[in-house]
C-alpha positions in Angstrom: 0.0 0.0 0.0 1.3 3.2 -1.0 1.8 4.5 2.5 4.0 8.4 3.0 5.7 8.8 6.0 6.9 12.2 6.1 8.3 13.6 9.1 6.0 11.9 11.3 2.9 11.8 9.5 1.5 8.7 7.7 -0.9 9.1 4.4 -2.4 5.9 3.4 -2.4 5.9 -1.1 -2.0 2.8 -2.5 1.0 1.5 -1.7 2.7 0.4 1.9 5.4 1.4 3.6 7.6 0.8 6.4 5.5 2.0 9.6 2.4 3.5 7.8 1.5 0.1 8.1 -1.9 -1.1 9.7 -2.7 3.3 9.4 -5.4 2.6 7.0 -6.1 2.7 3.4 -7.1 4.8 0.1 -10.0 3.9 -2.1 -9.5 0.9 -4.1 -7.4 0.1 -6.8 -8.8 0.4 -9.9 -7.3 -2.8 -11.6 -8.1 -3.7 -14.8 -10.4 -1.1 -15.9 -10.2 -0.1 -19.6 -10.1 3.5 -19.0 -6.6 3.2 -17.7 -5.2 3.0 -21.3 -6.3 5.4 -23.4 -4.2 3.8 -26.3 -2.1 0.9 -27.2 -0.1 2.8 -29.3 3.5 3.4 -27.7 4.7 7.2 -26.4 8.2 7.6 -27.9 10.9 8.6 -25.0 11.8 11.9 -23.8 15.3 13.3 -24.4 17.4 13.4 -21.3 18.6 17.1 -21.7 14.8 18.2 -21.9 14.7 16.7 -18.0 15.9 18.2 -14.6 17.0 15.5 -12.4 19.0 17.9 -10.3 21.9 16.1 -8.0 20.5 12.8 -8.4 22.7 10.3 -10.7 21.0 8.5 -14.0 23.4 6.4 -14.4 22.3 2.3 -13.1 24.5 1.2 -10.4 26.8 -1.6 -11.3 26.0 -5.1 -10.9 25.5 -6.0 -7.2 26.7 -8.9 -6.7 26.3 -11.5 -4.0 25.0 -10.9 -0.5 28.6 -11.1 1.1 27.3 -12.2 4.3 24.5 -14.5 6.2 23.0 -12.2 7.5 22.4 -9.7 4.4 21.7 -13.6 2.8 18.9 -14.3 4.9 17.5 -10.7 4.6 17.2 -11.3 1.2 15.5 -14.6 1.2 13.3 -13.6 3.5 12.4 -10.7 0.8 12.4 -13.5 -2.0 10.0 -16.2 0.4 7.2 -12.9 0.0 6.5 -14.4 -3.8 5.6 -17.8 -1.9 3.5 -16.7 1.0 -0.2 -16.6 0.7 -2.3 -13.2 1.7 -4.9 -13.2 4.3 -6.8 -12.3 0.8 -6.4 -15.2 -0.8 -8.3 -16.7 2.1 -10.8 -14.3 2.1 -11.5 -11.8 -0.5 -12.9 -9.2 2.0 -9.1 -9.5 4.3 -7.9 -6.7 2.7 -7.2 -3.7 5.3 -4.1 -3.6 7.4 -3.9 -5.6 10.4 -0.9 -5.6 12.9 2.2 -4.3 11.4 0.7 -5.3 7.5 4.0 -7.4 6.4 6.8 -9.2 8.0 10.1 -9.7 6.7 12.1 -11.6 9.3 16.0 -11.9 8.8 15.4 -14.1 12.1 13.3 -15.4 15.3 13.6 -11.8 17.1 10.9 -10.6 15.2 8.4 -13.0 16.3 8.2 -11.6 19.9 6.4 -8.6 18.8 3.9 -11.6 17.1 3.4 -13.8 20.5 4.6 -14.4 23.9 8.6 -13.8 23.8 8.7 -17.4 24.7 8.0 -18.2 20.8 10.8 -16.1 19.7 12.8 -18.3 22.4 11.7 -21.4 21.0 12.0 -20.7 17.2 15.6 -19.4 18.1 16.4 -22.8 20.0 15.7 -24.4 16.5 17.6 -22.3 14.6 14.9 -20.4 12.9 16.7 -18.8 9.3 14.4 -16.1 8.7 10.6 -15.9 7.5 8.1 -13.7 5.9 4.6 -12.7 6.5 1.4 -11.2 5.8 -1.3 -9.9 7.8 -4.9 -8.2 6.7 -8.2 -7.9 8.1 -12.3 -7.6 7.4 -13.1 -4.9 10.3 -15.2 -6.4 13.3 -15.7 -9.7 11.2 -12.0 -11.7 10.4 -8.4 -10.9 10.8 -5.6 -13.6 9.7 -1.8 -13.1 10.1 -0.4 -15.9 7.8 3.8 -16.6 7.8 6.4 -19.3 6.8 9.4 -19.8 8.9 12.4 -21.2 7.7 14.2 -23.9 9.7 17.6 -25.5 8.8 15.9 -28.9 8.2 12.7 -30.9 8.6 13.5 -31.8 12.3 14.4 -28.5 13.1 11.0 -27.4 12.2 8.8 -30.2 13.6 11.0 -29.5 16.9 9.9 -25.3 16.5 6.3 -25.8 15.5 5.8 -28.0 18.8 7.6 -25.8 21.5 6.3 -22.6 19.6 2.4 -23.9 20.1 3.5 -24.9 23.7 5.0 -21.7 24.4 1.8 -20.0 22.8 -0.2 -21.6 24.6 1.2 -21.4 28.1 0.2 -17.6 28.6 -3.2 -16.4 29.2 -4.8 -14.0 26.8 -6.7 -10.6 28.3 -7.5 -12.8 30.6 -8.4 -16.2 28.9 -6.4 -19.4 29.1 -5.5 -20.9 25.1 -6.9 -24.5 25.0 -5.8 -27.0 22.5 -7.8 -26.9 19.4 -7.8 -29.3 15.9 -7.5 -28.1 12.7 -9.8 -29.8 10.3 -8.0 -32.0 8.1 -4.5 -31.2 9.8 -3.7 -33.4 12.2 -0.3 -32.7 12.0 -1.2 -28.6 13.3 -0.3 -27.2 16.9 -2.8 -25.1 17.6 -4.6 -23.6 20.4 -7.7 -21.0 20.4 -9.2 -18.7 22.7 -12.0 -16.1 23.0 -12.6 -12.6 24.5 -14.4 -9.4 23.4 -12.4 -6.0 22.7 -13.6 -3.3 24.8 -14.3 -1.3 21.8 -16.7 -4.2 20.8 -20.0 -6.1 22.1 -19.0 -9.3 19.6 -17.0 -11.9 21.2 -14.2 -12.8 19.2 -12.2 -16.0 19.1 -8.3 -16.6 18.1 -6.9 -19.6 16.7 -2.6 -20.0 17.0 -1.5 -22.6 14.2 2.0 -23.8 14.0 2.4 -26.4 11.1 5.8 -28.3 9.8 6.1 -28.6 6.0 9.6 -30.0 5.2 12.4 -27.3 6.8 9.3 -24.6 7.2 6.7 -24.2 10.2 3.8 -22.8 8.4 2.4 -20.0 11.2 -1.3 -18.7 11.5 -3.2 -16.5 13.6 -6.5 -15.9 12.7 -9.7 -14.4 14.4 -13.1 -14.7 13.8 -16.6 -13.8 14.8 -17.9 -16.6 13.6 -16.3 -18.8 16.7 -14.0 -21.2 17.0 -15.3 -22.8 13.8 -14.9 -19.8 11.6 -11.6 -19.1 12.7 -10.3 -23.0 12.4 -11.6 -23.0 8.8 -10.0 -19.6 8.1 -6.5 -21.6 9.1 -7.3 -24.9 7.2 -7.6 -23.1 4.0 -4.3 -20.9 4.5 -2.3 -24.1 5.5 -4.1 -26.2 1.8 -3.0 -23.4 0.1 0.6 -22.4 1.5 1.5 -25.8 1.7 1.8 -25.8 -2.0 2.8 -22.5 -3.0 5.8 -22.7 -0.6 6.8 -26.1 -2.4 7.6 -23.5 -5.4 10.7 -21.8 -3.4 14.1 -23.3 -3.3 16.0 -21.5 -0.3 19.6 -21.0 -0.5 21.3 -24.0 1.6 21.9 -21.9 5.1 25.6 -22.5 4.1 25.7 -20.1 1.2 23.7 -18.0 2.5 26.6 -15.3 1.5 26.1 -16.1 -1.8 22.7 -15.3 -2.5 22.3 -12.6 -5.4 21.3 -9.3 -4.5 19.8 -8.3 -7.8 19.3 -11.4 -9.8 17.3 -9.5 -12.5 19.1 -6.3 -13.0 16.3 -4.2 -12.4 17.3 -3.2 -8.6 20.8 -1.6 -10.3 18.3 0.5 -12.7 16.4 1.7 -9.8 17.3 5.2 -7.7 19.4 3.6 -5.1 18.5 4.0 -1.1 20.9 4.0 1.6 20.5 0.8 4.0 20.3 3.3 6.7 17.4 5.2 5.2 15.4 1.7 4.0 12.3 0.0 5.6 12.9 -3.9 5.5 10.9 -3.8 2.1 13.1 -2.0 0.4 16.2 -2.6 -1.6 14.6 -5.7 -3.0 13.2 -6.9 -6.0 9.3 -8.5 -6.2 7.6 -10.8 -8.5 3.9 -9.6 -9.0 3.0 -12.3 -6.1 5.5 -10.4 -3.8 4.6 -7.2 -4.3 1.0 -7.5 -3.7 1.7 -8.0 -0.2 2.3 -4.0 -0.1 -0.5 -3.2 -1.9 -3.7 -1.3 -0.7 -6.1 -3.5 -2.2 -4.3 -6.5 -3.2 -6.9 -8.0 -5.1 -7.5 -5.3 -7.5 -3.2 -5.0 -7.6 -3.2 -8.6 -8.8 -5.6 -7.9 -11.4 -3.7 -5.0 -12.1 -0.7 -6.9 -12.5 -2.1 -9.9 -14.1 -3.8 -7.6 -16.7 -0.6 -5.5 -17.5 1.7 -8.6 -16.8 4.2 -7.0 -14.7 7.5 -9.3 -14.5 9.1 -7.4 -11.7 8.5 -4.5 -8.9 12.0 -3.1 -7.8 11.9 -1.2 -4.4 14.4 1.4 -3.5 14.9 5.2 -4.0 11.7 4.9 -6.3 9.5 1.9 -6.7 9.6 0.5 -10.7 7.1 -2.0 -12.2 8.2 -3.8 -15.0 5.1 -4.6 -17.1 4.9 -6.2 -20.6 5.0 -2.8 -22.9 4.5 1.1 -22.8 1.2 1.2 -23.0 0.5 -1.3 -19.7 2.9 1.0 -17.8 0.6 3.6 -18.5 -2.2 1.6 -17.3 -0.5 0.9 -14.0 0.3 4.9 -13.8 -3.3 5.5 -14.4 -4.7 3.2 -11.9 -2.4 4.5 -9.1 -3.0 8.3 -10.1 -6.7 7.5 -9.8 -6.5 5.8 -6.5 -4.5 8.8 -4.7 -6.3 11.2 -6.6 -9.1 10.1 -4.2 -7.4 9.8 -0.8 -8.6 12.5 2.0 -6.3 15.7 1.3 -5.4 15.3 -2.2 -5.0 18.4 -4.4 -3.7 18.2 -7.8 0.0 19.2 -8.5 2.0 20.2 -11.7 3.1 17.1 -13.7 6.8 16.0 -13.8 8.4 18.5 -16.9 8.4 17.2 -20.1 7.5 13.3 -19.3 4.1 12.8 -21.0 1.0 11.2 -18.6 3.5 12.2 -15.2 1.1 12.8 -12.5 2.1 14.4 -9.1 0.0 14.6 -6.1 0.4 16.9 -3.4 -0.9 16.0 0.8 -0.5 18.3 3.3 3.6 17.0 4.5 3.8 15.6 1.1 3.8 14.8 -2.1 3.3 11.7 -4.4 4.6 11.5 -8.1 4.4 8.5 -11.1 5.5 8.7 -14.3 5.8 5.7 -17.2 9.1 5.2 -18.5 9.4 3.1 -21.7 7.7 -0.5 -20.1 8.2 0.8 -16.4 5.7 2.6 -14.1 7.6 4.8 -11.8 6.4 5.9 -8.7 8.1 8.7 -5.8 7.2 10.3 -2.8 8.6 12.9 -0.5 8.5 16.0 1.5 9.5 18.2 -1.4 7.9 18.8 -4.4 10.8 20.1 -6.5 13.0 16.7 -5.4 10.3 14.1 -5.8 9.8 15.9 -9.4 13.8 15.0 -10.4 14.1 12.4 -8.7 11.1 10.9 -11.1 13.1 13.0 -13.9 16.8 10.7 -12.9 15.0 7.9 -12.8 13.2 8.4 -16.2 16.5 8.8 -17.9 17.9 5.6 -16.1 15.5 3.5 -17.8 15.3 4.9 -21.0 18.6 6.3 -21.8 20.2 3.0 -22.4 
């Protein structure tokens, strides 16, 4: 979801990022709707001395190379396992709104205490627990489902993990209520445990069920909630474990040996993207997403994989600027349509002054910032920042980085 954070304040547009998470969203999306191309014919490039891209460089970086160490390894695995993990949506069409912190990527088992009792995060450490990542949405006052894979060093490892995690899940009360064992229909291999209690904010009881489920070296990891009791929310984590359960049979992890040797930038397109210091980036960013992946940061994830599937974007680099690779010009434009039309909607949202000289730029300004795309050849390009004038070359540099090869 196109989230800004700029200098403390958080406007939801259609894309996610870093802590604007779980804030809220825009208006939908609107994937796949013919309007979004106005032509299939293709808009030649601009010439780079017609654009202003002020100090920013438009040259690509050079190629990056190999992670260089385990840990920047298993960061970046943890990035690639987002192309394999199923969304809350894929459940449930309406589990589309933030929930929690929205995504996970975890370079390790710390993250999971901010997800359970720290005694989880103990227990996935004790087994070695690689990294993971993870995806949570909600339907207000009706469902909410966090749905993860863990990475384990090997089978055993992750039997062990999914066993002592329930347990330790399961040993602290609740607001009050004690977890009690629960089955998961058609899973008898689940470790699970459920309880109920009612928000204060709230007359509806709701009631939790904890999953942890081994599936070769992963633990497949649920929480989901439900109004619908104890059944509702145990169906809601049947379905997620059917369906992750094969999609995560699609990934081949790096052996936890060579972890080093993962590649950073195994497309190319993350050296042809404005670069961000690792200082400066959310765990997101400084990664490149399959359509699958990306969707996870998406507003409304089911009109972005229409979007996707309809403009058949290969790639989404995130760094300095976000860049979707999509089949032609003409689908880029689509894509820069539909996400000019969904921020053009969002609460605050006055029109600004297009990028210079880039046909069909948009640029949007919020009160502490502003939001810019642009098509670039067969790339959508999208910026935000605090200053109009920087966000505007910064789109400019990165125009000329894609088209002025």
């Amino acid at each position: 979801m196109r989230g800004i954070r700029i200098a403390g304040a958080c406007l939801a547009s259609a894309l996610l990022i870093g802590a604007c998470g779980g804030q809220g969203t825009g208006p939908t999306n609107s994937a796949g709707g013919s309007s979004a191309a106005s032509t299939s014919q293709t808009t030649p490039p601009v010439s780079p001395d017609k654009l202003n891209p002020g100090r920013y460089s438009t040259k690509p970086l050079a190629p990056m190379g190999k992670a260089g160490t385990p840990e920047r390894g298993a960061v970046l695995q943890a990035q690639q396992m987002a192309d394999y993990v199923v969304g809350p949506w894929e459940v449930d069409k309406a589990m589309i709104d933030p929930y929690l912190d929205t995504y996970y990527v975890m370079s390790g088992p710390a993250q999971l205490s901010s997800l359970g009792p720290q005694a989880t995060a103990d227990a996935a450490t004790t087994h070695g627990m690689v990294n993971g990542f993870g995806s949570a949405r909600e339907d207000p006052d009706k469902a909410a489902m966090l749905n993860a894979v863990l990475r384990f060093p090997d089978p055993a490892s992750a039997a062990a993990a999914s066993r002592d995690m329930n347990v330790a899940a399961s040993a602290q009360p609740i607001s009050g209520a004690q977890p009690e064992p629960v089955a998961i229909p058609g899973h008898q291999d689940a470790a699970a445990s459920t309880y109920t209690y009612t928000p204060r904010d709230s007359d509806r009881p709701r009631t939790f069920v904890r999953a942890y489920t081994p599936h070769g070296q992963f633990v497949l990891m649920q929480f989901a909630q439900s109004v619908d009791g104890v059944g509702g929310a145990s169906a809601l984590v049947a379905k997620a474990i059917d369906l992750q359960a094969k999609l995560i049979d699609g990934f081949t992890p790096a052996d936890v040996s060579a972890l080093a040797d993962v590649e950073v930038d195994p497309t190319g397109l993350l050296a042809e993207t404005l670069p961000l210091p690792t200082a400066e980036a959310s765990p997101i960013k400084n990664a490149v997403y399959g359509p699958r992946g990306a969707s996870h940061f998406q507003s409304n994830p089911v009109a972005s994989t229409t979007l996707f599937d309809d403009t058949r974007v290969t790639a989404v680099s995130m760094a300095g600027a976000n860049v979707y690779e999509a089949h032609d010009n003409p689908s880029a434009r689509m894509i820069i349509n539909s996400f000019n039309q969904e921020v053009s909607g969002m609460a605050g949202a006055t029109q600004a002054a297009p990028v210079p000289e880039i046909p069909e730029s948009h640029c949007m300004a919020f009160p502490q910032a502003f939001y810019c795309v642009a098509p670039a050849d067969k790339y959508a390009i999208e910026i935000r920042g605090a200053k109009f004038e920087d966000v505007q070359q910064q789109i400019a540099a990165q125009y000329i980085i894609l088209t002025a090869k």
